[in-house]
N, C-alpha and C positions, 0 to 999 in steps of 0.2 A: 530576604525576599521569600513569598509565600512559597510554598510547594501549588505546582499544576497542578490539575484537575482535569482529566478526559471529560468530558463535555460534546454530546451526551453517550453516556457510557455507549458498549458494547451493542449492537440491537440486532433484531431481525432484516433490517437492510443496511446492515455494512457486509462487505465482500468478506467471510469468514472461512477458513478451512483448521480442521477440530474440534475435540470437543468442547461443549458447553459448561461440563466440566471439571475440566483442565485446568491446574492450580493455578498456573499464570496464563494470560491471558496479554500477549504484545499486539498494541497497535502500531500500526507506522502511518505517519504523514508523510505522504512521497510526492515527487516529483517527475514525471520518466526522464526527462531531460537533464537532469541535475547529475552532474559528476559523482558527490556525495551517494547520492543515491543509490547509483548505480555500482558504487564501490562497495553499499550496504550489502547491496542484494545479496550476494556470495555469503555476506557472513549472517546473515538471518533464514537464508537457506541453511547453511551448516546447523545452526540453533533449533531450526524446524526436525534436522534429522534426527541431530544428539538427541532431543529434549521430548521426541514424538509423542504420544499422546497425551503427556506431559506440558505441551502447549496448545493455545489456540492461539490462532495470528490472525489479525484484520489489518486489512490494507484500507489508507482513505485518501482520498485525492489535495494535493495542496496545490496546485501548479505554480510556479513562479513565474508567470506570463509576462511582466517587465525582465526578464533576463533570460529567460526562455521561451523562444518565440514558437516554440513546437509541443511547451507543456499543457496546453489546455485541451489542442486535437486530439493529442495521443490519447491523453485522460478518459474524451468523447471516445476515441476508438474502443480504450479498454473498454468502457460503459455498454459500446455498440456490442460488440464480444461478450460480453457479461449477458445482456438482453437474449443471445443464442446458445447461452450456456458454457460461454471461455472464458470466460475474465481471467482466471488464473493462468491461462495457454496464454493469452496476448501478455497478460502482465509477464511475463518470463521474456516473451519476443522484445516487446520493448525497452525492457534492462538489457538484455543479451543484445539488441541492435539499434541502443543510444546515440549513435552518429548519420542514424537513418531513419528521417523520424517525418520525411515531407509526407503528405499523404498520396502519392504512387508507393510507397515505401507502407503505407497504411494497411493501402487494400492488396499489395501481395503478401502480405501477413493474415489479413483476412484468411484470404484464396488459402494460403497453407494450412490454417484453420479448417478449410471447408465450411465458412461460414455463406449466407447466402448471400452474395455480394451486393444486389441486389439494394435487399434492408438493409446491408453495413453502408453501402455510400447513401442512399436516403437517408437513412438518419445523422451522419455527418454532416452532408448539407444542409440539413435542417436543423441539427445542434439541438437535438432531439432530447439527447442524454447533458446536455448545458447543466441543466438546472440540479442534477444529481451530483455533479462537480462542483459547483457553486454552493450548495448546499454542505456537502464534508468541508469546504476552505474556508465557509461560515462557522463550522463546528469546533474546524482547526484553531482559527482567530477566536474561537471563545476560550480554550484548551488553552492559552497565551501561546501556540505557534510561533515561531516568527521566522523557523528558514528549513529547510531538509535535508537528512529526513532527520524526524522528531519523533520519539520512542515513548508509549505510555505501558507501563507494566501494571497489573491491574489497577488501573486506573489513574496512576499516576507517574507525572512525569519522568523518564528514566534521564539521570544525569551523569549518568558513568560511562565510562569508554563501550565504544560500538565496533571499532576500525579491529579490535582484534577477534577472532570466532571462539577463542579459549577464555580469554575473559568477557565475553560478553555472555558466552553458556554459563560461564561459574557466578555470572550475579543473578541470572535468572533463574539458578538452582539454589542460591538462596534463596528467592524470592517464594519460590516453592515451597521450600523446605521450612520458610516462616509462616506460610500460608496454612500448614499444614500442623502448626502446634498450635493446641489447644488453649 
C-alpha cells in the first residue's frame, strides 16, 4: 500500500502553534469526542514539551459524526473560539471534558474562556464555522484518513505507535534528526 500524503500540506489556516521552521512538523486528525483522541492528547502534549521548538503541531478537524454525535459541535465551538482568539484554550477543554460535550457544556467553556458569548452562541446556531470543519474532513479523506486520530509527520503518514509519549518522542527525533542530514 502506498504511503499517505497530507493533503494540502501545512498552510496559513490550519490551527498551528510553532515554528515554521521546526524540523518536524505533526498534524493530527482529531475528533473531540473520540476516546482514541482523547487518550492521544496527553501524549502529544508530552511530545509538544520534550520536543519544543523542535516541533510544530497542527490540529485538523475530522469529526466522526455517525458515531459521535457531539463531534461536529464541538469542532463548530473550537472554530467559534478560534474566530476570538482560543482555539487552543477550547481544544484543551474539550479533550480534558470529553463526556461533556452537549452545548450547555459548550457555552460554560466559552464563559470560562471569557469569550463573547454572544458571537460564540450565534455562530453555533448558524454553523457559521461548518464549512471550515467540512473543509479539514475533506482534506482528511483526501490524506486517506479513515478514523482518529490520524498522525502526519512532515507530511506524511505516521504509522508507528502513538499510545506510548517515550516512543512516540523517539520516532519524531528521528524524524528530526533525518530531516536534518544533508
Amino acid at each position: 500500500m502506498p504511503t499517505a500524503l497530507l493533503t494540502p500540506p501545512v498552510g496559513p489556516d490550519d490551527h498551528v502553534e510553532g515554528r515554521d521552521d521546526a524540523p518536524v512538523t505533526l498534524v493530527e486528525y482529531g475528533d473531540f469526542e473520540c476516546p482514541h483522541c482523547a487518550a492521544a492528547y496527553p501524549v502529544v502534549e508530552a511530545a509538544r514539551a520534550r520536543l519544543g521548538d523542535g516541533l510544530r503541531f497542527a490540529y485538523r478537524h475530522f469529526p466522526l459524526a455517525e458515531v459521535h454525535p457531539h463531534a461536529m459541535r464541538a469542532a463548530e465551538a473550537a472554530e467559534a473560539a478560534g474566530a476570538q482568539g482560543k482555539f487552543w484554550e477550547m481544544h484543551r477543554l474539550l479533550f480534558l471534558n470529553q463526556h461533556a460535550l452537549d452545548d450547555v457544556d459548550l457555552l460554560r467553556y466559552a464563559a470560562t474562556l471569557g469569550l463573547d458569548l454572544v458571537r460564540f452562541e450565534d455562530e453555533l446556531a448558524a454553523h457559521a464555522h461548518a464549512p471550515r470543519v467540512r473543509r479539514d474532513y475533506v482534506s482528511g479523506a483526501s490524506s486517506a484518513v479513515e478514523g482518529t486520530p490520524t498522525f502526519f509527520v512532515n507530511g506524511v503518514r505516521y504509522e508507528g505507535p502513538w499510545s506510548d509519549p517515550a516512543l512516540f518522542v523517539a520516532a519524531l527525533k528521528i524524524v528530526a534528526q533525518s530531516a536534518a542530514v544533508p
